[in-house]
N, C-alpha and C positions, 0 to 999 in steps of 0.2 A: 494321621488320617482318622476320620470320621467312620464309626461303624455302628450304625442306626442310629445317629442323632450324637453318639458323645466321645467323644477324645478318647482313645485306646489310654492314656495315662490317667485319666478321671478314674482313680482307684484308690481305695485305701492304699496308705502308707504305712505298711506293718512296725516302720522305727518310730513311729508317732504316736502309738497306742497306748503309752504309758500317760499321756497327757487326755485321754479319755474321759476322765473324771472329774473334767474342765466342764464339760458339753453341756451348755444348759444355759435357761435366764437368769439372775443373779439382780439383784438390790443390795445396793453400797452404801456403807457407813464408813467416812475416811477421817480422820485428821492431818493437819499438816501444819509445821512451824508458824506459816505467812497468817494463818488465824488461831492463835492458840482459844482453846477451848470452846471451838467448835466443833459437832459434829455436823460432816456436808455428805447428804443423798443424793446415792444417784443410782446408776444400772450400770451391769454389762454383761455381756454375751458373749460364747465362745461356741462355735458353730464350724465345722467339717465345711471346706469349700473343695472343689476343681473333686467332688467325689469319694473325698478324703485325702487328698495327695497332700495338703496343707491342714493349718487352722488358724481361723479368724477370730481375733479376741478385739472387742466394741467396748468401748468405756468411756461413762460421762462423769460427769460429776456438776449436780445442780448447784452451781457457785460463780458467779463474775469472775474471771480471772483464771478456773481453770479449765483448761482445753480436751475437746474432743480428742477422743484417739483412736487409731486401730493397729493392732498388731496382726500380722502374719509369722505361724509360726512353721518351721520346716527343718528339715537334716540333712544332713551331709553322709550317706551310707558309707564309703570309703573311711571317713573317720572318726566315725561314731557319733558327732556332735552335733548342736540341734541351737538352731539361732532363732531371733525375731529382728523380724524388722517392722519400726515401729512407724508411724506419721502421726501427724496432729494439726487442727485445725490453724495454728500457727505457722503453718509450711514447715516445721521441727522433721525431720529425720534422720533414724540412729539405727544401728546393729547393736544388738545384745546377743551376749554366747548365753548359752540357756544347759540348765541340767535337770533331770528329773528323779528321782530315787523315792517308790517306796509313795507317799504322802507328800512329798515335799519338790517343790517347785520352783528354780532359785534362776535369776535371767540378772545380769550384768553386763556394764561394760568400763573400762577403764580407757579413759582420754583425758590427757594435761586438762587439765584448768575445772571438768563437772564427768567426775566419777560417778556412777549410780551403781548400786545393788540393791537386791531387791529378794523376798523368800516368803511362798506360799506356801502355809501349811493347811493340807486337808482336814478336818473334822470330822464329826458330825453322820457318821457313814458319807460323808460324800458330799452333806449339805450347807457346811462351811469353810470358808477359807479363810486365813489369816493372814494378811500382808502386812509386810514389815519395809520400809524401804529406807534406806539411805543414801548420803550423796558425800562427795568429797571434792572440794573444789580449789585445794591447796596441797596434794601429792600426799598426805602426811592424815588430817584430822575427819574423821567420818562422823556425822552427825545425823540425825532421824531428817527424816523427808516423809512422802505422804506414806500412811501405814492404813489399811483399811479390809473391813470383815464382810465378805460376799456371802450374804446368805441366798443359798437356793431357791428360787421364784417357780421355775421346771424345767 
């Protein structure tokens, strides 16, 4: 029910508070195998939805070929654990289990045939991140995927 306008569950979510340090606009600098030795600009955002009960991470990257995204990020209270669910302007949709510890921001998932991992490390007091990604699409060999540094825009 509705009480003066908003959702009784439109609240912070106090398991999600470590992901805080997310909150803001960001400018990307990525690379990724499919163009070596370029770097590719873009934005993203990670912004408090439904009053804080979630959070939305926005991510472009100004290049032909690669796709808009948005993740939704949330938890599980009963068992500690904290997922995204991601989409992409490709109709692409996945579940990643996600952890946070400390600086460090690491979201995965393991599926036959296109594994990804992925681990953001804070900087900067807060105003940079550093992603690291990889994929594995053979059970066995993990290679670099896209890897790229958010610096804080506000």
């Amino acid at each position: 029910m509705k009480k003066h306008g908003v959702h009784k569950a439109q609240i912070p979510n106090p398991a999600l508070k470590g992901f805080g340090s997310l909150v803001g606009e960001w400018k990307t600098a990525s690379t990724h195998p499919a163009v070596p030795g370029r770097v590719l600009a873009g934005k993203a955002s990670f912004e408090w939805i439904e009053g804080g009960a979630f959070l939305r991470w926005y991510l472009e990257v100004e290049e032909e070929g690669f796709p808009v995204g948005i993740g939704i990020f949330g938890s599980d209270d009963a068992t500690g654990e904290f997922f995204m669910l991601f989409f992409d302007e490709r109709k692409i949709s996945r579940k990643y289990a996600v952890s946070v510890e400390d600086n460090v921001v690491k979201w995965w998932r393991n599926v036959p045939g296109f594994s990804q991992r992925y681990r953001w490390t804070i900087t900067d007091k807060g105003n940079t991140i550093i992603g690291k990604g990889e994929l594995c699409e053979d059970g066995k060999t993990w290679r670099n995927d896209l890897d790229q540094v958010f610096i804080r825009v506000k």
